[in-house]
C-alpha positions in Angstrom: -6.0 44.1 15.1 -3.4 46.6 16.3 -1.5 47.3 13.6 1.8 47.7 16.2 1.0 43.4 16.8 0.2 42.8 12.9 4.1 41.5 12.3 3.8 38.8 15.7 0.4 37.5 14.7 1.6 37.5 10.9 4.5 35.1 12.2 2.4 33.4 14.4 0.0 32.8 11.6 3.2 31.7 9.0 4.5 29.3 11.7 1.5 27.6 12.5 0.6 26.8 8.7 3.8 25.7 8.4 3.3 22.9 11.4 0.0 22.4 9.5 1.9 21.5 6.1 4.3 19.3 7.9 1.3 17.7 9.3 -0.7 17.2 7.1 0.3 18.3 3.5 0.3 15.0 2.5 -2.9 15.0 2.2 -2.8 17.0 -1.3 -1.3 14.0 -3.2 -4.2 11.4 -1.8 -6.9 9.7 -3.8 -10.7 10.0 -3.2 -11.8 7.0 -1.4 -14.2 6.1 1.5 -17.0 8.4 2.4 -16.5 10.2 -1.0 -17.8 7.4 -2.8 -21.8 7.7 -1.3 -21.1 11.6 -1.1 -20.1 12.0 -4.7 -22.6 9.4 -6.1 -25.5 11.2 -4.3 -23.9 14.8 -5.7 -24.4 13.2 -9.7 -27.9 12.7 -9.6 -28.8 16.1 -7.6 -30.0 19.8 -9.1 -28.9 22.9 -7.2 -32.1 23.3 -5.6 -32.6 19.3 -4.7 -29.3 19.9 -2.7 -31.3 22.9 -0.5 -34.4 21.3 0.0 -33.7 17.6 0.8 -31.1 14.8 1.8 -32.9 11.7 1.4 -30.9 9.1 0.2 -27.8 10.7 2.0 -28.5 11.0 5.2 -28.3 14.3 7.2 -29.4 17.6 5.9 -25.6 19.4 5.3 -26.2 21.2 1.9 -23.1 24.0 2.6 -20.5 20.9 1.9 -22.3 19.5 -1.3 -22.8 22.8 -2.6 -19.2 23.7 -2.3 -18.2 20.4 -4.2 -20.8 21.0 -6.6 -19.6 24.5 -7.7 -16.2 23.2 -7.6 -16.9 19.9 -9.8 -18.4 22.6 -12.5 -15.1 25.1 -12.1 -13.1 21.8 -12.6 -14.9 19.7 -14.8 -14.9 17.0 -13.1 -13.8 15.8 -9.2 -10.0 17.2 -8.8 -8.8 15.2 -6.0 -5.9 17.8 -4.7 -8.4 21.0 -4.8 -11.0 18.9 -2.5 -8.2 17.9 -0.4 -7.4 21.2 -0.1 -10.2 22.9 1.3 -10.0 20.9 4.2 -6.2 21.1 4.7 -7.2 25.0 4.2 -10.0 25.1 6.6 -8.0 23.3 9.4 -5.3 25.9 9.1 -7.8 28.5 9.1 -9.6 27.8 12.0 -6.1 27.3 14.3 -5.8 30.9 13.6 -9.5 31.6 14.4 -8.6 29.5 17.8 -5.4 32.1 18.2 -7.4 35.4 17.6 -10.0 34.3 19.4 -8.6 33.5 22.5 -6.8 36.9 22.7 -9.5 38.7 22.0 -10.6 37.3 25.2 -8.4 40.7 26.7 -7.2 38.6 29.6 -3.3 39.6 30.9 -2.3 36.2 30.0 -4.5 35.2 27.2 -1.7 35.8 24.2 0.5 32.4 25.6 -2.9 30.5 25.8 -4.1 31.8 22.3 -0.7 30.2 21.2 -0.8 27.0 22.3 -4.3 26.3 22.3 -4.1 26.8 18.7 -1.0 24.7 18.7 -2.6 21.8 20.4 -5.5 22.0 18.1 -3.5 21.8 15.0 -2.0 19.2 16.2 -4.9 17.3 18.1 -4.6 13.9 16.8 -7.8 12.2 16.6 -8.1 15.3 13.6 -6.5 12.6 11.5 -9.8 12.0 9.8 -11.2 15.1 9.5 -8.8 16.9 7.4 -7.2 14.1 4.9 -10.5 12.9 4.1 -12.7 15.0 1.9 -16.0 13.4 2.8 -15.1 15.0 6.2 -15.3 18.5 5.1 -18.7 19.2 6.9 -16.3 19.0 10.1 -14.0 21.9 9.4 -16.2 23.7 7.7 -18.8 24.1 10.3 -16.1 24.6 13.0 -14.5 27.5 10.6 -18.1 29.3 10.3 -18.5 28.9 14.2 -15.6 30.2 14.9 -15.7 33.2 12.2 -19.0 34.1 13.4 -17.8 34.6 17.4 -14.7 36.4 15.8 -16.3 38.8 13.8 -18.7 39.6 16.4 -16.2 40.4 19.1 -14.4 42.3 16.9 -17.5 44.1 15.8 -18.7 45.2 19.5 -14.9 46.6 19.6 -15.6 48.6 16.4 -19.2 49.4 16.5 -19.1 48.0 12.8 -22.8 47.0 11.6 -20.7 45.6 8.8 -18.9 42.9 10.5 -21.7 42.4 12.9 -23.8 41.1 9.8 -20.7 39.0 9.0 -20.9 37.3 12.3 -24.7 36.9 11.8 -24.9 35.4 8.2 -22.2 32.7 9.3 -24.1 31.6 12.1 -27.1 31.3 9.7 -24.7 29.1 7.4 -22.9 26.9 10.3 -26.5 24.7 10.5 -26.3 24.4 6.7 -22.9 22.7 7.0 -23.7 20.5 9.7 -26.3 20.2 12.5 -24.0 21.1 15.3 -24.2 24.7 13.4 -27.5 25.3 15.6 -24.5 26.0 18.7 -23.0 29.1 17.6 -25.4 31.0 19.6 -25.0 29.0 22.6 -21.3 29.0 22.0 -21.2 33.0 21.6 -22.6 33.4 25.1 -20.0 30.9 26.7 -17.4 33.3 25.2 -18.9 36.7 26.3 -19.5 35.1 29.8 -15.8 34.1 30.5 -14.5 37.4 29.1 -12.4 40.2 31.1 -15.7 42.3 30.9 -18.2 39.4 31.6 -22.0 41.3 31.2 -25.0 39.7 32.9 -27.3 37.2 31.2 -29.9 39.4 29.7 -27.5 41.6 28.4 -25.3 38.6 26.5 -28.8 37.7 25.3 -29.3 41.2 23.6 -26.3 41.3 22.5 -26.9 37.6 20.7 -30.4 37.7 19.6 -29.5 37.0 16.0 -26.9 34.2 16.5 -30.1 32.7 18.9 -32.6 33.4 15.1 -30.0 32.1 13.1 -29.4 28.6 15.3 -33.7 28.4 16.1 -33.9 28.5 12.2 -31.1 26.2 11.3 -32.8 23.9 13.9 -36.2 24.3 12.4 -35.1 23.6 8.4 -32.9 20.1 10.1 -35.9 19.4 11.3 -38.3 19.8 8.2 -36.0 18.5 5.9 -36.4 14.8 4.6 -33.4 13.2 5.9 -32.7 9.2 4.9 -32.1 8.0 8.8 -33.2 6.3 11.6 -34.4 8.7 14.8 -31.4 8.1 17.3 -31.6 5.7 20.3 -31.2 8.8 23.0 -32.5 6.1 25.9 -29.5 3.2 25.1 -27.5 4.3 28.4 -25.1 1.6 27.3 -24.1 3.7 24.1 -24.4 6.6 26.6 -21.8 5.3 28.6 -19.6 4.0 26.4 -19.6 7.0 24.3 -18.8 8.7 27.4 -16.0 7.0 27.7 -14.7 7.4 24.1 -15.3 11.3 24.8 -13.3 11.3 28.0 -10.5 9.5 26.1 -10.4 12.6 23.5 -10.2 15.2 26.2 -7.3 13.5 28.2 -5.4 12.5 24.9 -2.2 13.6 26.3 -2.2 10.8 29.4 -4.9 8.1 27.4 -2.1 5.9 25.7 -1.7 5.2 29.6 -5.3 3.3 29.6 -4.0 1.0 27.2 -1.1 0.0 29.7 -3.6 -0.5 32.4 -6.1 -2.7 29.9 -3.3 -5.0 29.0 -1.6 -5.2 32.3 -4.0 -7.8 33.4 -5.6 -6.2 36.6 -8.8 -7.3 35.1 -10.2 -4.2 33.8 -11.6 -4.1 29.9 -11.0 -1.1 27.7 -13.6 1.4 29.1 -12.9 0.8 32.9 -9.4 1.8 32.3 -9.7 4.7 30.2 -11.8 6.0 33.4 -9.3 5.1 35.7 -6.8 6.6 34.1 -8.1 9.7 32.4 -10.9 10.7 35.2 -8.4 11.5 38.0 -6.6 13.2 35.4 -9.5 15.5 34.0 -10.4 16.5 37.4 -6.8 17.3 38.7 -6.1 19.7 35.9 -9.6 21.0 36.2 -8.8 21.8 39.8 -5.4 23.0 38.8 -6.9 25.5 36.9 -9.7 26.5 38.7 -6.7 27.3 41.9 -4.4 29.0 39.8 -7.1 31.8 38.8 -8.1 30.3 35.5 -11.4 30.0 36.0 -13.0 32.3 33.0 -10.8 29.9 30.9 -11.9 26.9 32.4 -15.4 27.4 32.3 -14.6 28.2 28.6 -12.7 25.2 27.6 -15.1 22.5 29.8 -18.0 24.7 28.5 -17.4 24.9 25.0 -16.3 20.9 25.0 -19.1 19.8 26.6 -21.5 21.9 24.7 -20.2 20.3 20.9 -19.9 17.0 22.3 -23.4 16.8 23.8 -24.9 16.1 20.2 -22.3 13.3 19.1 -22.9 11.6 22.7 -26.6 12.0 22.8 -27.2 10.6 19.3 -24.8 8.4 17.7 -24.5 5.1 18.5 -20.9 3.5 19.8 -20.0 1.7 16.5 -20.3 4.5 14.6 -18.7 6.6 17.5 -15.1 4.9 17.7 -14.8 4.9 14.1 -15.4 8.1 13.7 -12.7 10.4 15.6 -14.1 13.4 13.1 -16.9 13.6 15.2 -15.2 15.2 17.9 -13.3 17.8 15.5 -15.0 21.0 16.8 -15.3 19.3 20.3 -11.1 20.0 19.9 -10.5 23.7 20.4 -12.3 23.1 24.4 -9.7 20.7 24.5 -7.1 22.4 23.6 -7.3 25.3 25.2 -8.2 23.1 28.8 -4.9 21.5 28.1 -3.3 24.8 27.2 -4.0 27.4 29.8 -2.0 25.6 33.4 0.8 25.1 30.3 1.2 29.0 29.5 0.3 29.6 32.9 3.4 28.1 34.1 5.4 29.9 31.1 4.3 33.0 32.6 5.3 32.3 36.1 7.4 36.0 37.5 10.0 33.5 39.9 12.1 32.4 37.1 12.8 30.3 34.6 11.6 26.6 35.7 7.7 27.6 35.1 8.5 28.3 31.3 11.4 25.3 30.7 8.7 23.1 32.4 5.7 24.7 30.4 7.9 24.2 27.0 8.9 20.7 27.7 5.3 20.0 28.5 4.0 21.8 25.5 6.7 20.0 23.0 6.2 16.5 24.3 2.6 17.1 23.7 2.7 18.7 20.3 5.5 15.9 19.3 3.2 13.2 20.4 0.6 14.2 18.6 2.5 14.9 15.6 4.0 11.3 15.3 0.2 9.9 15.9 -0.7 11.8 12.8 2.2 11.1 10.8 1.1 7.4 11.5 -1.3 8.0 10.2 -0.2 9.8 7.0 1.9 6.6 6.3 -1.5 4.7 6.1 -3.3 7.5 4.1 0.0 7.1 1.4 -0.2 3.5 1.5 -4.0 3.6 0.4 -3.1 6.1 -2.2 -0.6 4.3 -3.4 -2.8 1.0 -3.9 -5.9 3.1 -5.4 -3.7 4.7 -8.4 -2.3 1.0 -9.1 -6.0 -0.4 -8.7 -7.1 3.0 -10.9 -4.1 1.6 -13.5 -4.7 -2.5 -13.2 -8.1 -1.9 -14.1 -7.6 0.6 -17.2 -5.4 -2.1 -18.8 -8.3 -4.4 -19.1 -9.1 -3.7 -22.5 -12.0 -6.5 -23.0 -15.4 -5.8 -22.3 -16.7 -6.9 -19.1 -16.7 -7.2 -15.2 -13.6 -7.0 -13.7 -12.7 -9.1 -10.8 -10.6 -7.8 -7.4 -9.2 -10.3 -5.9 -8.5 -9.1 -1.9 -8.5 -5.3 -2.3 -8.0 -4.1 1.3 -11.4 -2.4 2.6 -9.5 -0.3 5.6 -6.0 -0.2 6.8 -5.0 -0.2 10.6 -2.3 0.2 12.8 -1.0 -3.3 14.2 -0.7 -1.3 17.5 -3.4 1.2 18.3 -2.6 4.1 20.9 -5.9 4.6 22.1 -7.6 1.6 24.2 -10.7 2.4 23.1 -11.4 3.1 19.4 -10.7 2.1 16.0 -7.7 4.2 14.3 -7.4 2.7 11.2 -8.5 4.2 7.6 -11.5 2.6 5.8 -11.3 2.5 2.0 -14.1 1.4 0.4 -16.5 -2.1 0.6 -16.6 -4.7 -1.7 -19.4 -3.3 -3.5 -17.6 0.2 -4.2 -14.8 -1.0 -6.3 -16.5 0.3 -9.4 -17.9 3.5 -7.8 -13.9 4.0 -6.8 -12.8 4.0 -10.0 -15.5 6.0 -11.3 -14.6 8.6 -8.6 -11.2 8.7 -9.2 -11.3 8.6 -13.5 -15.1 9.8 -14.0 -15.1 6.5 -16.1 -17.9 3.8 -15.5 -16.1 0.4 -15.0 -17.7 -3.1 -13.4 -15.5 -3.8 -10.6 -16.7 -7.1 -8.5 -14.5 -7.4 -4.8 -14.3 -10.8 -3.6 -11.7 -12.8 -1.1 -9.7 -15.5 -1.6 -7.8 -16.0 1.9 -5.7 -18.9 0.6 -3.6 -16.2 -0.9 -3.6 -13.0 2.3 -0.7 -13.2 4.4 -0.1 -10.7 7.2 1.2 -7.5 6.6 2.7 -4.5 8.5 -0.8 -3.3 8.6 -4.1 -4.8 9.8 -6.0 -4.7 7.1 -9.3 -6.3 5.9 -10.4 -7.6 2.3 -13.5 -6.5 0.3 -16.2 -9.0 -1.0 -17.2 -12.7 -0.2 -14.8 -15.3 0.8 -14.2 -18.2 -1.4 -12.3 -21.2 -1.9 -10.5 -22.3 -4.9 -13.8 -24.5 -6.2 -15.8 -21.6 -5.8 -13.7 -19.2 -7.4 -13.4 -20.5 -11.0 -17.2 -19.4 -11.8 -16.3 -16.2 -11.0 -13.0 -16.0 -12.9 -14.6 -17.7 -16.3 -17.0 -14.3 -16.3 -14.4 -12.1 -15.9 -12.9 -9.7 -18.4 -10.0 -9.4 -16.3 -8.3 -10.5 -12.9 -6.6 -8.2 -10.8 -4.5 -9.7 -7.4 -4.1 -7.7 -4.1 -0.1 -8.8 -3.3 0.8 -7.8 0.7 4.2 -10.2 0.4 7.1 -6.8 -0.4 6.9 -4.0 2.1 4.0 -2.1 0.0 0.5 -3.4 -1.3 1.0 -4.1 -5.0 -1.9 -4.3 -7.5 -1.4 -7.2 -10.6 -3.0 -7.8 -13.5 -3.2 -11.9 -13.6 -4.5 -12.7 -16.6 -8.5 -13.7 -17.5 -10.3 -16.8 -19.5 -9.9 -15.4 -23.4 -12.3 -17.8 -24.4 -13.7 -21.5 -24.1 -14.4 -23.9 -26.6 -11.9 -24.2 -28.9 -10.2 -27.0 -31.1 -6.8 -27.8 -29.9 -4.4 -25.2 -31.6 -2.3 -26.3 -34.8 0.2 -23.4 -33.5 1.8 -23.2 -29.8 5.2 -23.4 -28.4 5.1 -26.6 -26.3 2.5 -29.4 -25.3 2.9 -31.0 -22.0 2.0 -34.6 -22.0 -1.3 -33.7 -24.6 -2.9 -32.5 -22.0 -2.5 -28.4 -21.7 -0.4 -26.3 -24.5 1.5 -23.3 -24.1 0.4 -21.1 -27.1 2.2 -18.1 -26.7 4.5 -16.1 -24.3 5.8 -12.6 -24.4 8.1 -10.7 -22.2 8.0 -7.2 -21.7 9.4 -4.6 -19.4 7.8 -2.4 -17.4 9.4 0.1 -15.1 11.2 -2.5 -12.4 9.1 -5.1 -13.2 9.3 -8.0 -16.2 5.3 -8.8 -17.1 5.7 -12.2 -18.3 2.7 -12.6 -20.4 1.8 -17.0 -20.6 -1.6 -18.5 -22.8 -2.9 -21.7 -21.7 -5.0 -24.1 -23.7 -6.8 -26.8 -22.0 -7.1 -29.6 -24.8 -8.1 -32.7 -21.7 -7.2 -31.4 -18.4 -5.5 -33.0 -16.1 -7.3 -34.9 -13.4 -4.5 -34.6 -11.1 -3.7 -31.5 -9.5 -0.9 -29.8 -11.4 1.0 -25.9 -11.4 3.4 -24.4 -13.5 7.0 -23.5 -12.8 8.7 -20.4 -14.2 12.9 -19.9 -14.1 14.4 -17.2 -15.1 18.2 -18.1 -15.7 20.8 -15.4 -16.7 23.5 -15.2 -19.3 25.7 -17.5 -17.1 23.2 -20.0 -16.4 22.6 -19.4 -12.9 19.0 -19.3 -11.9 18.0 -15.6 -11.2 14.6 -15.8 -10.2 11.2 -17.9 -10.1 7.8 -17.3 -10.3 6.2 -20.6 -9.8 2.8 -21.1 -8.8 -0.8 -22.2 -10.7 -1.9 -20.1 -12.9 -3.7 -15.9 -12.4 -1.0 -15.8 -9.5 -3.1 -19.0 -7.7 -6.1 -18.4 -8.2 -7.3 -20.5 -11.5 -5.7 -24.6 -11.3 -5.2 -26.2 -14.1 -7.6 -28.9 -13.0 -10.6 -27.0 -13.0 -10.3 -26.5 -16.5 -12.7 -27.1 -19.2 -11.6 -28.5 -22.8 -10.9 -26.0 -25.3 -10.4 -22.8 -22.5 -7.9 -20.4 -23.6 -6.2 -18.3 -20.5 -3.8 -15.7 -20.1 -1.8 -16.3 -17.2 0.4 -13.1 -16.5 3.3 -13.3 -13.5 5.7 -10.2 -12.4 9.3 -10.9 -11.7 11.4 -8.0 -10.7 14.7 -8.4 -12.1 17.6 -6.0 -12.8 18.4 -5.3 -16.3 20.2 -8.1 -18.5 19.4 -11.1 -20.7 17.6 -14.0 -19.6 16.6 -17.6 -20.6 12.6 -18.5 -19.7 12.4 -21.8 -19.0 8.4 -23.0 -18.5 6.9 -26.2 -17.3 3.8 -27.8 -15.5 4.3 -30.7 -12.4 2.2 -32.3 -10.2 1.9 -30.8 -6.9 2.0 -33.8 -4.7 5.4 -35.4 -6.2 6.9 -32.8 -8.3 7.0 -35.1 -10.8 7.1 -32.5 -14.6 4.6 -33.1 -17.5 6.8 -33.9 -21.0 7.0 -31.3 -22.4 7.0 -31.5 -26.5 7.5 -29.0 -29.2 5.4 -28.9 -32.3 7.4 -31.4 -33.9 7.0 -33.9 -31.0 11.0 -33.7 -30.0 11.3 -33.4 -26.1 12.3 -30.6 -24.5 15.0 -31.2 -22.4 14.3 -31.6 -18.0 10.6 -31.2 -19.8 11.2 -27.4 -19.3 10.1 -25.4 -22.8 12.6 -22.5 -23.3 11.8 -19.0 -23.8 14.8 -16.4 -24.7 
């Protein structure tokens, strides 16, 4: 680098990791979740050397990513969330400054405008929402950041006639395969960028020139081959998946005009999802192609078409169209072509010698991109938060089960979604984990072994600002009580308030037992209270009720809970059967002793309990006795 230009690119480099942080620094205080889980359960059970020489039971051979985990679970002690995140956040920022050097080196007049905002749009690009907040992601950035080190170094090494830096740029294309299979293209990629240089040599001499990047990709192609993998061979002949994936791809390369397709899908002209995003984002493609290819940008056109076509080949050649819309990472290193298609007519226009429309147009263009993008990631983000949120109160709920035994979910959410989606084709929510990964979550996020079952109870889901979708088999109330009985605990998904809240509700403390001599009320000798306890914590009372069933009810009954304050005015309820709903009084069996916790959130003060059991289909209260058999009065048994 000319040392006269080091303070420019210095800023340049300071202001784009500062549009990175805004983007995407949230990512430090997230949770592990999703992908983790299978990565990190695979990384227990594996020696240094097992990592090298095989991936069965994983999937695809990427050992660079589980080695880096590994040597940072051994430096750590343990799985740090924030360090993981931050290798990725890291790597993104680093490779938008490999997209900026890179493209100036390319020694074109007007390369330094294009170099700016091609590694603008790229930070910004938003279907990177998955690839940089999610940690099982990392094989993304981190094969794009060895791709894109390797063509650096070896451009800047033919400038210096440096052997040193020319071995740089060899051993990362040797490691780009190890990291993920799309590796094997930093040789291909290296010759698209000599051939659309300033100085573009012929095609023997780019392939002297790149003889070891071609070694280095046959050999990573060679050990993917040979080593045991754990997946099906790829349907290549399904042209439906062909098509469709096609589609999705075209979607990612116009991303500034696609939020269009979903105009056209809905406006009822009888087009579905794919036909629009074609008719839409086609024309589009193909008029700023041309624009480009008039306006003297050719080297950079054949560059950006070249190098998106080249990294996107694999994903749409391969991977089948479920797994292709919800996974927008696959299309991470696919987003430097597209950035710098979208970002050469932009600077071209900045750069216009008749005055000063070109560059207000060209900024205006640039900004409503880059803003666009930025509120599609900060979407986004609000989802991410939301899901860490509900792991550390699921992390929490389930350390305060102190009994031994499974604990039960009730409705954890198993991905979050917009309500809205941008995109017309795709899925852009967040998946969390399935209903059979509840304990491997916690383990992940504690490095504590806990049973965790996931099932559903839909009586109790209501719609929330998010789509979202519960982990574990459905069941009704009947079906539900076997479950609860074996249960050392209960824990409720709540989507009612404006964030997902996690409760402890209470479990079955035992079965069999002789009526109790001691209690604080009897309703109508049927169930007893035995004890209650109130207790604050944070803005939340934990109102802590235990249930014996000496003959249940045949009837259908539920409790009521009033809270009334120093003035006798009722300030809040929390009525409902007991374990927040999910466990009625009727399925009781003689002798059962439950704890039936409910959450009010009350401002400070003193407060009166007053507790009772009615009959749901009149209303009609239980009496309510104390131990000496005097009647409570309205049958409601009072609590200070």
């Amino acid at each position: 680098m000319n040392s006269r230009h080091f303070p420019t690119t210095l800023l340049l480099v300071l202001s784009l990791a500062a549009i990175g942080w805004l983007a995407y620094g949230f990512s430090l205080r997230l949770p592990l979740f999703s992908d983790d889980i299978p990565h990190f359960r695979w990384l227990e059970g594996q020696t240094w050397w097992g990592i090298l020489t095989s991936s069965r039971g994983i999937g695809y051979y990427r050992p660079l990513p589980f080695l880096l985990w590994k040597l940072l679970r051994s430096l750590q002690g343990g799985f740090r969330a924030p360090t993981l995140h931050g290798v990725n956040l890291v790597l993104h920022l680093l490779n938008a400054c490999l997209v900026l050097c890179l493209v100036g080196q390319q020694a074109h007049r007007r390369s330094g405008l294009v170099g700016i905002t091609g590694a603008l749009l790229f930070l910004l690009y938003p279907f990177s929402y998955q690839a940089v907040p999610w940690v099982g992601s990392l094989t993304h950035p981190l094969v794009t950041a060895l791709i894109l080190g390797s063509l650096y170094f070896h451009r800047i090494a033919e400038s210096r006639a440096s052997g040193a830096l020319r071995a740089l740029s060899i051993a990362l294309a040797f490691l780009a395969p190890l990291a993920h299979e799309t590796g094997v293209l930093a040789a291909p990629l290296l010759c698209l960028l000599l051939m659309t240089g300033e100085n573009r040599p012929s095609l023997p001499e780019v392939l002297r020139r790149t003889r070891f990047h071609w070694l280095a990709s046959l050999a990573g192609l060679a050990l993917w081959l040979m080593a045991p993998k754990g997946v099906q061979p790829p349907r290549v002949w399904n042209l439906e998946a062909r098509y469709q994936n096609g589609v999705y791809l075209l979607q990612g390369l116009a991303y500034p005009v696609a939020p269009l397709a979903k105009r056209v899908w809905s406006a009822g002209w009888g087009l579905d999802d794919l036909q629009s995003v074609l008719l839409v984002c086609m024309p589009t493609v193909l008029l700023w192609g041309w624009l480009l290819w008039k306006t003297g940008w050719r080297p950079l056109l054949l560059l950006a078409a070249g190098w998106f076509l080249l990294t996107a080949a694999p994903a749409w050649l391969t991977v089948d169209f479920t797994y292709m819309i919800d996974g927008p990472r696959l299309i991470y290193l696919s987003s430097v072509g597209t950035a710098l298609f979208w970002a050469a007519p932009l600077s071209g226009w900045a750069e216009n010698r008749r005055g000063r429309l070109g560059r207000i147009a060209a900024g205006i263009a640039v900004l409503s991109i880059a803003l666009s993008s930025y509120a599609f990631i900060r979407q986004r983000a609000a989802i991410y938060e939301a899901i860490g949120q509900w792991i550390g109160q699921f992390v929490r709920s389930v350390r305060s089960v102190s009994a031994p035994g499974p604990v039960l979910c009730v409705n954890c959410p198993e991905f979050l979604a917009p309500r809205e989606p941008t995109f017309a084709v795709g899925h852009e929510g967040v998946p969390i984990c399935a209903g059979h990964q509840l304990d491997d979550l916690f383990w992940i996020n504690t490095g504590e072994e806990q049973e965790v079952v996931g099932l559903v109870f839909p009586d109790l889901q209501r719609p929330w600002k998010y789509h979202y979708g519960s982990a574990g088999e459905a069941h009704t109330w009947m079906s539900l009580q076997e479950p609860l009985r074996g249960a050392a605990g209960v824990l409720l998904t709540d989507y009612s308030g404006d964030e997902i809240a996690v409760y402890p509700v209470g479990a079955l403390e035992g079965e069999g037992f002789p009526p109790a001599d001691h209690f604080l009320a009897d309703f109508d000798g049927r169930v007893r209270l035995l004890s209650a306890e109130v207790r604050r914590e944070g803005t939340l009372l934990r109102v802590a009720l235990r249930w014996q069933a000496v003959t249940p009810p045949t009837e259908d009954i539920t409790v009521f809970l009033h809270v009334v304050d120093a003035s006798g005015a009722l300030a809040g309820q929390r009525d409902g059967y007991p374990l927040m709903g999910l466990s009625r009084p009727v399925a009781w069996h003689p002798g059962d002793v439950w704890q039936d916790l409910r959450w009010l959130r009350l401002p400070e003060g003193e407060y009166r309990f007053l507790i009772g059991l009615y009959t749901t289909g009149g209303g009609q209260r239980l009496p309510a006795t104390d131990p000496a058999g005097q009647r409570f009065p309205d049958d409601a048994a009072p609590l200070q």
